[in-house]
Backbone as JSON, one array per atom type, in Angstrom:
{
  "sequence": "XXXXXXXXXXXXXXXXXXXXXXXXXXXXXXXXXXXXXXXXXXXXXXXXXXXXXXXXXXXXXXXXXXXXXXXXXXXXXXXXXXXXXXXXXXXXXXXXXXXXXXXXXXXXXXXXXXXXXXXXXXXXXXXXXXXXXXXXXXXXXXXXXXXXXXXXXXXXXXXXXXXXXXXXXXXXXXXXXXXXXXXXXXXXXXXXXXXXXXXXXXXXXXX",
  "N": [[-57.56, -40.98, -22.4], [-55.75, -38.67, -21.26], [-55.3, -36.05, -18.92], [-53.31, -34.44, -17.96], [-52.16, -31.59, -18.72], [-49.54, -30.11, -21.41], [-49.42, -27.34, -22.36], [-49.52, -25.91, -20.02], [-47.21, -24.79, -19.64], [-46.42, -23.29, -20.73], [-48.62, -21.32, -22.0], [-49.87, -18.28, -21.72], [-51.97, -17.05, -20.66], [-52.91, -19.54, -19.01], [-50.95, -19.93, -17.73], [-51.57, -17.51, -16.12], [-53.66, -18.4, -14.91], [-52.74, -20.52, -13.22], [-51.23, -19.49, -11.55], [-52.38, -17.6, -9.82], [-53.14, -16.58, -6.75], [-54.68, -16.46, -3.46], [-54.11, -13.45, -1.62], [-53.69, -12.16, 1.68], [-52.8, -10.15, 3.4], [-51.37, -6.69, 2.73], [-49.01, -5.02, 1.1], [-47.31, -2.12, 1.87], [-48.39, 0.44, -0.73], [-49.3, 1.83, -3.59], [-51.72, 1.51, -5.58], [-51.9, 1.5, -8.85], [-54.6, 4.46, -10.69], [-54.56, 3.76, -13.43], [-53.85, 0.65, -13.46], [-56.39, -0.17, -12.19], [-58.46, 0.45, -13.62], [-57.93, -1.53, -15.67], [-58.17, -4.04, -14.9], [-60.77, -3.63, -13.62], [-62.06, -3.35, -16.53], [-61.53, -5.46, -17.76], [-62.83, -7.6, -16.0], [-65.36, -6.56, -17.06], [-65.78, -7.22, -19.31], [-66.69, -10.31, -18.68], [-68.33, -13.3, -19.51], [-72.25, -12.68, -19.4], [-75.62, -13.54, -18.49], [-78.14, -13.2, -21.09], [-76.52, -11.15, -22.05], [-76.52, -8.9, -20.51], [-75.18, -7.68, -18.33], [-75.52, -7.31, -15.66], [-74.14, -6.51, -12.87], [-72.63, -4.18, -10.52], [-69.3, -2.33, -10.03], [-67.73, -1.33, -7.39], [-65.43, 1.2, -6.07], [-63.38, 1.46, -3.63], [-61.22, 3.68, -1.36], [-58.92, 5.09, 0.12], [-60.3, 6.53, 3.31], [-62.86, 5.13, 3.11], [-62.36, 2.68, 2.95], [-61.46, 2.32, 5.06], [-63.59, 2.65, 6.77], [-64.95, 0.61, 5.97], [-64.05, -1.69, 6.76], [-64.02, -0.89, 9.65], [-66.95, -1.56, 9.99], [-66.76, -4.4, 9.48], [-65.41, -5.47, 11.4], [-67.11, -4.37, 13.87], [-69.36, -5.7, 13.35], [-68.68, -7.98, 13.8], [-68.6, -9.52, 16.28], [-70.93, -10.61, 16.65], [-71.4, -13.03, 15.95], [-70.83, -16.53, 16.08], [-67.73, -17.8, 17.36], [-65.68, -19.1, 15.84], [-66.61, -18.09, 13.03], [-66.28, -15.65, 13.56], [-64.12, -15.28, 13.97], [-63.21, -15.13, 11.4], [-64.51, -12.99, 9.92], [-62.84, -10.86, 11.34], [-60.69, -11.14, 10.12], [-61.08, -10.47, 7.47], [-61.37, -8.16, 7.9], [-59.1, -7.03, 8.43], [-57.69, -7.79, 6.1], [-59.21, -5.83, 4.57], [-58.44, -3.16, 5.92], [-55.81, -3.07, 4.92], [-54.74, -3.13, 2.22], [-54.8, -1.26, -0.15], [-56.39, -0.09, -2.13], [-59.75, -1.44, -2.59], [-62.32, -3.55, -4.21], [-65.36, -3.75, -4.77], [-68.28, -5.99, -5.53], [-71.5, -6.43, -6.74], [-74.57, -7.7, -7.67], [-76.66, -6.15, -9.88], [-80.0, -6.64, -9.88], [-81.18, -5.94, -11.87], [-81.59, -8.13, -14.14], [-83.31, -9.79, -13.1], [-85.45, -8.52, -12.51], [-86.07, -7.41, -15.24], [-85.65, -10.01, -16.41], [-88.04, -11.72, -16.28], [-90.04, -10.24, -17.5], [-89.04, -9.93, -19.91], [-89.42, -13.02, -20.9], [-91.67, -13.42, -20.7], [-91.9, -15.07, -18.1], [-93.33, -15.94, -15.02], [-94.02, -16.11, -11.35], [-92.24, -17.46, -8.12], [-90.13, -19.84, -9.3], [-89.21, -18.41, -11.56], [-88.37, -16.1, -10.55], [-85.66, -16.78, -9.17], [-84.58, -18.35, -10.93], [-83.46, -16.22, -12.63], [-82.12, -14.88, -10.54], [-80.12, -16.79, -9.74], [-78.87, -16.71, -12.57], [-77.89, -13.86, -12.33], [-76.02, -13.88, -10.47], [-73.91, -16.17, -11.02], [-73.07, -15.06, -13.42], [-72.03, -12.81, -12.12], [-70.12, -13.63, -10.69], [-68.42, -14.85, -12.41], [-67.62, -11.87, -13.58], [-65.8, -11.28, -11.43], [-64.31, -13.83, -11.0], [-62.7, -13.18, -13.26], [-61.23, -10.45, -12.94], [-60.26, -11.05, -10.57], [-57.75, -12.3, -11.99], [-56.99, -10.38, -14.23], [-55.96, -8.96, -12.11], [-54.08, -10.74, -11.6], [-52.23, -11.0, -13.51], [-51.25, -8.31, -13.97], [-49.06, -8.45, -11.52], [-50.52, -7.87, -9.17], [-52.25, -8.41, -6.34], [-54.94, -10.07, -4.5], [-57.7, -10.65, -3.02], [-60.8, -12.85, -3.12], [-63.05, -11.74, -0.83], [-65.11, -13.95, 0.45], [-66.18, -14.37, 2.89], [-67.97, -12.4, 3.95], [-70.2, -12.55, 3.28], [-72.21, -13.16, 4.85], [-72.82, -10.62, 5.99], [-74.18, -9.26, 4.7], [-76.12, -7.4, 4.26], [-75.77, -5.39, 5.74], [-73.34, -4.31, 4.41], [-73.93, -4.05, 1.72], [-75.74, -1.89, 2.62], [-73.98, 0.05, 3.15], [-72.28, 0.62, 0.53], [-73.71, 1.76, -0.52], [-76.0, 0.14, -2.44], [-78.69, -1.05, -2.09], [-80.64, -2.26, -3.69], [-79.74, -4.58, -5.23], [-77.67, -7.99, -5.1], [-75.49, -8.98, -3.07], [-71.93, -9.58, -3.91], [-69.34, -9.92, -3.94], [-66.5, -9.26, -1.95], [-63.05, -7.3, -2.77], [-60.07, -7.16, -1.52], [-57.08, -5.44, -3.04], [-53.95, -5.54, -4.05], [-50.43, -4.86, -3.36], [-48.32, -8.06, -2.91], [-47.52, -8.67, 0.27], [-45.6, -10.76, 0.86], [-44.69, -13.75, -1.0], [-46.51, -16.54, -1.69], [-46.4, -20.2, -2.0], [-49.13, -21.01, -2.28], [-52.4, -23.33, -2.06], [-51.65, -26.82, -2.2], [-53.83, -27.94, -4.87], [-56.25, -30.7, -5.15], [-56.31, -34.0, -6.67], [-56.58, -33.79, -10.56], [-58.34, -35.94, -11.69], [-59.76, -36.72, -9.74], [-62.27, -35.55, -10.07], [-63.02, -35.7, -12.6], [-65.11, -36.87, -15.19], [-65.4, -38.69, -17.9], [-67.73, -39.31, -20.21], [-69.46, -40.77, -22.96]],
  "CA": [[-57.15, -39.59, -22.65], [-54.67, -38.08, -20.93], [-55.67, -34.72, -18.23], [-52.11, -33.65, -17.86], [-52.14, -30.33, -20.15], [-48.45, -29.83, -21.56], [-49.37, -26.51, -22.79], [-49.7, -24.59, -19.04], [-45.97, -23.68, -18.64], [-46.06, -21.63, -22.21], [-49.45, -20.53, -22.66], [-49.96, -17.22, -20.79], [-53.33, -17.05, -19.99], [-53.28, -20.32, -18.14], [-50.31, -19.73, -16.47], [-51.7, -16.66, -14.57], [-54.86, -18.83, -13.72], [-52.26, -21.73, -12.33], [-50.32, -18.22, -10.27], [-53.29, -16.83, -9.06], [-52.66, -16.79, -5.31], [-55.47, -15.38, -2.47], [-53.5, -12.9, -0.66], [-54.49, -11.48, 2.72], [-51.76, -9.2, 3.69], [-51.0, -6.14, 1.47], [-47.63, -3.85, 1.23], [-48.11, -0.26, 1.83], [-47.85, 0.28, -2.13], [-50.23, 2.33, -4.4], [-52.13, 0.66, -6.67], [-52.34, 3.26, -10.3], [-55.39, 4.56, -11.38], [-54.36, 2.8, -14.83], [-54.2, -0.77, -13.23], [-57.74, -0.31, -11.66], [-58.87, 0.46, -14.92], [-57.43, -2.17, -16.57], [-58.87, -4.9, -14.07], [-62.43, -3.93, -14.21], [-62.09, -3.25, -17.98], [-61.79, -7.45, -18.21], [-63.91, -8.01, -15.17], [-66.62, -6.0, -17.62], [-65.7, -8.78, -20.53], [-67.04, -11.46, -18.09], [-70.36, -13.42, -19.87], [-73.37, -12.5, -18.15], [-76.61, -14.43, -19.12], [-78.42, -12.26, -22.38], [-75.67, -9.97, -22.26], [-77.5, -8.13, -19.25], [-74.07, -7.33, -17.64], [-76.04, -6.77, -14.06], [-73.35, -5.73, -12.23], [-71.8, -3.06, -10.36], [-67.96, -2.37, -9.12], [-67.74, -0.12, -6.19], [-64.24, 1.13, -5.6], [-63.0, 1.85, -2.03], [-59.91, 4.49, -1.33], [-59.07, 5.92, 1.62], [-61.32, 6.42, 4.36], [-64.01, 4.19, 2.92], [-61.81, 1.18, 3.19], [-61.1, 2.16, 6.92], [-65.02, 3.04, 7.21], [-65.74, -0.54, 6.1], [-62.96, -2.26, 7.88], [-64.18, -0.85, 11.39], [-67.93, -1.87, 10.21], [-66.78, -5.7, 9.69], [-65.15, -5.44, 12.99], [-68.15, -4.21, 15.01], [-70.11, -6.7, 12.96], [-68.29, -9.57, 14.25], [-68.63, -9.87, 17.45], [-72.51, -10.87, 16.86], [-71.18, -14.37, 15.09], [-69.91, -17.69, 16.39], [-66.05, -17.84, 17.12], [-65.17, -18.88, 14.29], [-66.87, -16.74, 11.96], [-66.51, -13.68, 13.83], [-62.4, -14.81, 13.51], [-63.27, -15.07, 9.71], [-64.87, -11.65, 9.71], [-61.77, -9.77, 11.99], [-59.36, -11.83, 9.22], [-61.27, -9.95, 6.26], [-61.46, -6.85, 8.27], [-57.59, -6.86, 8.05], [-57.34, -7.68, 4.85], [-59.72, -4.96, 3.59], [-57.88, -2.32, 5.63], [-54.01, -3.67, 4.7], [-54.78, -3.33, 1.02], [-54.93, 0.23, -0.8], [-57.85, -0.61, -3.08], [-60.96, -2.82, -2.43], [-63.36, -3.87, -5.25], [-66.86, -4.5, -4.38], [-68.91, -6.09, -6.62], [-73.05, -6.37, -6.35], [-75.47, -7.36, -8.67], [-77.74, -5.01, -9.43], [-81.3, -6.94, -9.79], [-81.7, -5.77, -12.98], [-81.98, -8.78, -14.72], [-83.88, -10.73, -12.65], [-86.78, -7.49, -13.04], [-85.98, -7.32, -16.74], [-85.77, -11.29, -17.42], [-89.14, -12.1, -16.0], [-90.45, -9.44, -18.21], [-88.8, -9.9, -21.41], [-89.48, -13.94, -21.36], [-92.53, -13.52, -19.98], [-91.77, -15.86, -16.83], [-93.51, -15.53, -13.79], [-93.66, -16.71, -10.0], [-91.15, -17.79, -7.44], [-88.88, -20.47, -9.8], [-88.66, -17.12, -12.76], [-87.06, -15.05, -9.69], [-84.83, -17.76, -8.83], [-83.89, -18.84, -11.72], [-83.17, -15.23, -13.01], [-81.16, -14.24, -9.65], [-78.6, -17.76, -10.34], [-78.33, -16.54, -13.91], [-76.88, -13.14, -12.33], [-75.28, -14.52, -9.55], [-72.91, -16.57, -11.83], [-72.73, -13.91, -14.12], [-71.16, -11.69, -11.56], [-69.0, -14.64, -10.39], [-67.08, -14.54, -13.75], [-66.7, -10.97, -13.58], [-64.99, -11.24, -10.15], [-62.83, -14.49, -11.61], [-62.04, -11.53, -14.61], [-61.02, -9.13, -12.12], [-58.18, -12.08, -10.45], [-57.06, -13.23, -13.21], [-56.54, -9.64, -14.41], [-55.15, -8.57, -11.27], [-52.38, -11.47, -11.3], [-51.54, -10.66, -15.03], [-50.05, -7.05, -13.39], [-48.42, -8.68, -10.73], [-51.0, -7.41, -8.37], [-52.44, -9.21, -5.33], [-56.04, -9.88, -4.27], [-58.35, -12.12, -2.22], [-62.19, -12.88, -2.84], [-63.68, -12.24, 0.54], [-67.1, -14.44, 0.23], [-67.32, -14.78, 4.44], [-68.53, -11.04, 3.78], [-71.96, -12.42, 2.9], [-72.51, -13.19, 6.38], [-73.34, -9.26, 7.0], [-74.73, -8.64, 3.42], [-77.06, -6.1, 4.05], [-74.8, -4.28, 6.15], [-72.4, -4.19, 2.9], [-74.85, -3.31, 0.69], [-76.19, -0.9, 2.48], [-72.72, 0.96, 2.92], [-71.94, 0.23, -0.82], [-75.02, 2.29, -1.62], [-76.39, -0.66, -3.49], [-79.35, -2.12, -1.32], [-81.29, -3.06, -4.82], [-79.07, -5.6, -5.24], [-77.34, -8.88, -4.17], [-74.2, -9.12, -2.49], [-71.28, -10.8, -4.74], [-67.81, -10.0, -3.4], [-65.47, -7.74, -2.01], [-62.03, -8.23, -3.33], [-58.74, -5.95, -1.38], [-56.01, -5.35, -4.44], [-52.54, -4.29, -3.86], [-49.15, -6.09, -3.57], [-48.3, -9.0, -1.53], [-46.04, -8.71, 1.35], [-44.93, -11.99, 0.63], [-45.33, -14.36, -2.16], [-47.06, -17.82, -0.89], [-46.87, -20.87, -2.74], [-50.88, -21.35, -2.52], [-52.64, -24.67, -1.46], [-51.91, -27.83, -3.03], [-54.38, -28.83, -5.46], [-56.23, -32.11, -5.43], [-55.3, -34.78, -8.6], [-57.68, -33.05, -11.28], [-58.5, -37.27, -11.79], [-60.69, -37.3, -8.95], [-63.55, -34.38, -10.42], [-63.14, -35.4, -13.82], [-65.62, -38.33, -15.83], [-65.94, -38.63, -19.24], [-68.99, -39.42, -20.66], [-69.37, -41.31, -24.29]],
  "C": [[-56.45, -39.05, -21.41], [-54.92, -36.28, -20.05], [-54.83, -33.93, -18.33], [-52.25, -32.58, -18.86], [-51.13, -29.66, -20.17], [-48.43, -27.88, -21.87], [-49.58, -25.43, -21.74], [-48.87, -23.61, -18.72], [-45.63, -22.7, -19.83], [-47.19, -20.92, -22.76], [-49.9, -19.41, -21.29], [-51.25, -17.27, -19.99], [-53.53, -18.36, -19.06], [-52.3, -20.87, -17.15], [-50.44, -18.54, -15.41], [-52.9, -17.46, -14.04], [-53.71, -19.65, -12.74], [-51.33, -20.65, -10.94], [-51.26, -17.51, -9.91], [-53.39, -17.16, -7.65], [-54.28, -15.85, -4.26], [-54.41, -15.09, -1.1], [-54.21, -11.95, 0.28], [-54.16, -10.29, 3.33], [-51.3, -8.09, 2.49], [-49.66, -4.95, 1.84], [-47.95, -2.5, 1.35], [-47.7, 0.78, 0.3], [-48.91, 0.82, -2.36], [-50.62, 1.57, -5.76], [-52.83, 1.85, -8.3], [-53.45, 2.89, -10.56], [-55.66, 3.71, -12.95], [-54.5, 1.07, -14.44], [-55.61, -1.24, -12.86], [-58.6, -0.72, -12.75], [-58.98, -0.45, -16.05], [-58.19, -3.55, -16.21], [-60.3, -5.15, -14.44], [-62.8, -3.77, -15.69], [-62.53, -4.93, -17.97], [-62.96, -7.97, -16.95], [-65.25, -7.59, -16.1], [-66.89, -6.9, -18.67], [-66.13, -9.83, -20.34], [-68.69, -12.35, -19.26], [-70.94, -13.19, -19.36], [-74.53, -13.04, -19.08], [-77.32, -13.14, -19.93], [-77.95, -10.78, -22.41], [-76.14, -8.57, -20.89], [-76.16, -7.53, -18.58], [-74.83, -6.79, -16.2], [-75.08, -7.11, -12.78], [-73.18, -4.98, -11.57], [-70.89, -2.94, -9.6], [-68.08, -0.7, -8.77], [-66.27, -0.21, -5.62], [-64.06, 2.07, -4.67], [-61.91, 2.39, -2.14], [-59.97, 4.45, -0.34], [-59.77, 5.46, 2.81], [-62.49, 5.38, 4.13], [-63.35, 3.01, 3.48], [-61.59, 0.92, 4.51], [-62.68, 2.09, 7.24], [-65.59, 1.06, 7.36], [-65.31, -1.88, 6.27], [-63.61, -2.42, 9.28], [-65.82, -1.48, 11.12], [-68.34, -3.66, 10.3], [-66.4, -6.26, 10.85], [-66.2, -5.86, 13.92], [-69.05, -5.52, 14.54], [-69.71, -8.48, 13.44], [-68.25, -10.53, 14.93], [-69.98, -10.22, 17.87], [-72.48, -12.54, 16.56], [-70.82, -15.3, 16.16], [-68.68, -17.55, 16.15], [-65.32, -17.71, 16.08], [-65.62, -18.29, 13.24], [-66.79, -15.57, 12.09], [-64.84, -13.84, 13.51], [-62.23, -14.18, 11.86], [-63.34, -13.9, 9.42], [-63.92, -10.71, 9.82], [-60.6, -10.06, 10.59], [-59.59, -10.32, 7.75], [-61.26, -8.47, 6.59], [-60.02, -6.19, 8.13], [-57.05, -6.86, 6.7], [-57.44, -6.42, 3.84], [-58.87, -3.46, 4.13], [-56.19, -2.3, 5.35], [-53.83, -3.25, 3.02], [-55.22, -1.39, 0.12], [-56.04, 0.7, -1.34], [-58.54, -1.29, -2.82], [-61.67, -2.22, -3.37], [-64.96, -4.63, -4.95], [-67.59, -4.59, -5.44], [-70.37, -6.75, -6.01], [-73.84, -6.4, -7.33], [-76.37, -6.6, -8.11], [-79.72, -5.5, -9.61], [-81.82, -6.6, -10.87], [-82.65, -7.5, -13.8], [-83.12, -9.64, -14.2], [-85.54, -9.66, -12.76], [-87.31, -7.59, -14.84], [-86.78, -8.97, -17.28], [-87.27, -11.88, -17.45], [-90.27, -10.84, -16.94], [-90.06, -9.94, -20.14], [-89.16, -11.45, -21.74], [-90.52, -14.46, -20.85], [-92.95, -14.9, -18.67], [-92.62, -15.2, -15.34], [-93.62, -16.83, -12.73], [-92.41, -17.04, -9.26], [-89.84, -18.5, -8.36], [-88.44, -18.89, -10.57], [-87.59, -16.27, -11.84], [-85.77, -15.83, -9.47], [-84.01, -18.02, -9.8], [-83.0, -17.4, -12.27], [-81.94, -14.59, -12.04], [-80.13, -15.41, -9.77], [-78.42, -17.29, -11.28], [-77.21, -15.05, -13.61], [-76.25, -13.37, -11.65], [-73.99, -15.46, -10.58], [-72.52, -15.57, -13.08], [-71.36, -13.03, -13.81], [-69.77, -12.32, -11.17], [-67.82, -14.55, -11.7], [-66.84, -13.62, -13.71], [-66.02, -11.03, -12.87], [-63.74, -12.07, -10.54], [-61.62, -13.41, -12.73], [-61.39, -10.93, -14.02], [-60.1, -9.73, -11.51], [-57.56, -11.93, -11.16], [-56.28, -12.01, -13.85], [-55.4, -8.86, -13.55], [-53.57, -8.75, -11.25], [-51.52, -11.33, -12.54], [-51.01, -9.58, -14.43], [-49.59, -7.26, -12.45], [-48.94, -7.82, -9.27], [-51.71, -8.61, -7.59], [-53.88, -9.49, -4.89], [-56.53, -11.48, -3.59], [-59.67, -11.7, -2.73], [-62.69, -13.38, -1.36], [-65.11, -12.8, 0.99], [-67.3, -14.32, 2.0], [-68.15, -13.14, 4.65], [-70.24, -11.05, 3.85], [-72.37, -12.87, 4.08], [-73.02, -11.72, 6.89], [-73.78, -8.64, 5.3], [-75.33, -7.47, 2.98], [-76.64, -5.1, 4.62], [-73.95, -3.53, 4.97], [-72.83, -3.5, 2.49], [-75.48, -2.27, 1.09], [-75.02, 0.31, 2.71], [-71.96, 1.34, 1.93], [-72.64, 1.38, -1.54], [-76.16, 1.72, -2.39], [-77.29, -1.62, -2.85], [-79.93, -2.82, -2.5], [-80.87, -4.18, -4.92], [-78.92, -6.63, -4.66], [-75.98, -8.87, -3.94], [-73.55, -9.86, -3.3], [-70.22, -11.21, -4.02], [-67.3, -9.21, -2.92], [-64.15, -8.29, -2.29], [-60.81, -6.67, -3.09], [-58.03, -6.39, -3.08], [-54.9, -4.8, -4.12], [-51.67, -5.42, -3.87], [-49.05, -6.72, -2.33], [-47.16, -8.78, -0.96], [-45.52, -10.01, 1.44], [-45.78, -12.62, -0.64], [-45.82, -16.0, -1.27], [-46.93, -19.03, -2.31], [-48.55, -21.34, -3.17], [-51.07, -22.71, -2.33], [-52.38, -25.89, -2.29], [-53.17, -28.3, -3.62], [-55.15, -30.28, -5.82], [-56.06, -32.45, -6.54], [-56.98, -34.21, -9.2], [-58.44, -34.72, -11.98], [-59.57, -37.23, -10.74], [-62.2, -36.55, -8.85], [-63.89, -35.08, -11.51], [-63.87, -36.57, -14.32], [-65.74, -38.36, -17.11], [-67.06, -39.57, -19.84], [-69.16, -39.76, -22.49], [-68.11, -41.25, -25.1]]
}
């Protein structure tokens, strides 16, 4: 069988996954109330394990985005070299970009699930916090994918979880777990994006 899939350069939806780009740099461009909208609308469409949607997007304007710019900054200089570069990188990103999207589960489920399926001890929490943890992960993919469909720009900044509780507690959202933060706006350049390894060297088939 055959991996190659003829159908990427005419079917829409899987030509914005193959143009989905992580951009770091953003244009000094306004991003409309209507595109925001439109984003987390499909980020909200994501599956989440028994429909639990435990979630929540926290959107940054203005001053917040500078507020939590200068707090990845100060935070950086506590790290190893290279992660504190990582940190100053995302600190640029988040204030270069018009919009940032923070996303945080909210612990619901993992209270709820151990309740409703009557699970208890350490694995029930565990297992319950991966179920939202990938949950939230698809909304965030939702929330690209949507992005690059309006010809808008975005990075997932995961080295963020390095100061988590800092985040979260500037977010508002200590209950929670840290997912993502994700700038949004247009790219000051377009990038081709990284080459790809051959999709042959993941793939096994099985019976």
């Amino acid at each position: 069988m055959s991996i190659h899939d003829p159908l990427l350069a005419r079917n829409p939806a899987l030509t914005v996954i193959r143009d989905r780009r992580s951009v770091r740099m953003f244009a000094d461009r306004p991003v409309s109330d209507e595109d925001i909208a439109t984003i987390l609308h499909a980020a909200n469409q994501a599956p989440s394990a028994h429909n639990q949607q435990s979630w929540r997007f926290v959107v940054l304007r203005g001053d917040k985005r500078g507020d939590l710019a200068n707090l990845v900054n100060a935070r950086a200089g506590g790290f190893p070299r290279a992660s504190a570069a990582l940190l100053r990188m995302a600190a640029r990103s988040i204030a270069s970009a018009p919009v940032v999207v923070a996303v945080a589960n909210t612990g619901e489920l993992i209270h709820r699930g151990t309740e409703l399926f009557a699970a208890e001890g350490e694995g029930a929490a565990d297992f319950f916090r991966t179920m939202e943890i990938q949950s939230s992960a698809a909304a965030v993919e939702n929330l690209l994918l949507a992005a690059t469909s309006l010809g808008l720009a975005t990075v997932w900044l995961g080295v963020l979880f390095l100061i988590k509780d800092d985040v979260l507690t500037f977010l508002g959202e200590p209950r929670g777990e840290f997912m993502a933060v994700v700038p949004v706006g247009y790219a000051t350049h377009q990038g081709s994006g990284p080459r790809k390894r051959p999709l042959e060297i993941f793939v096994r088939f099985v019976g």
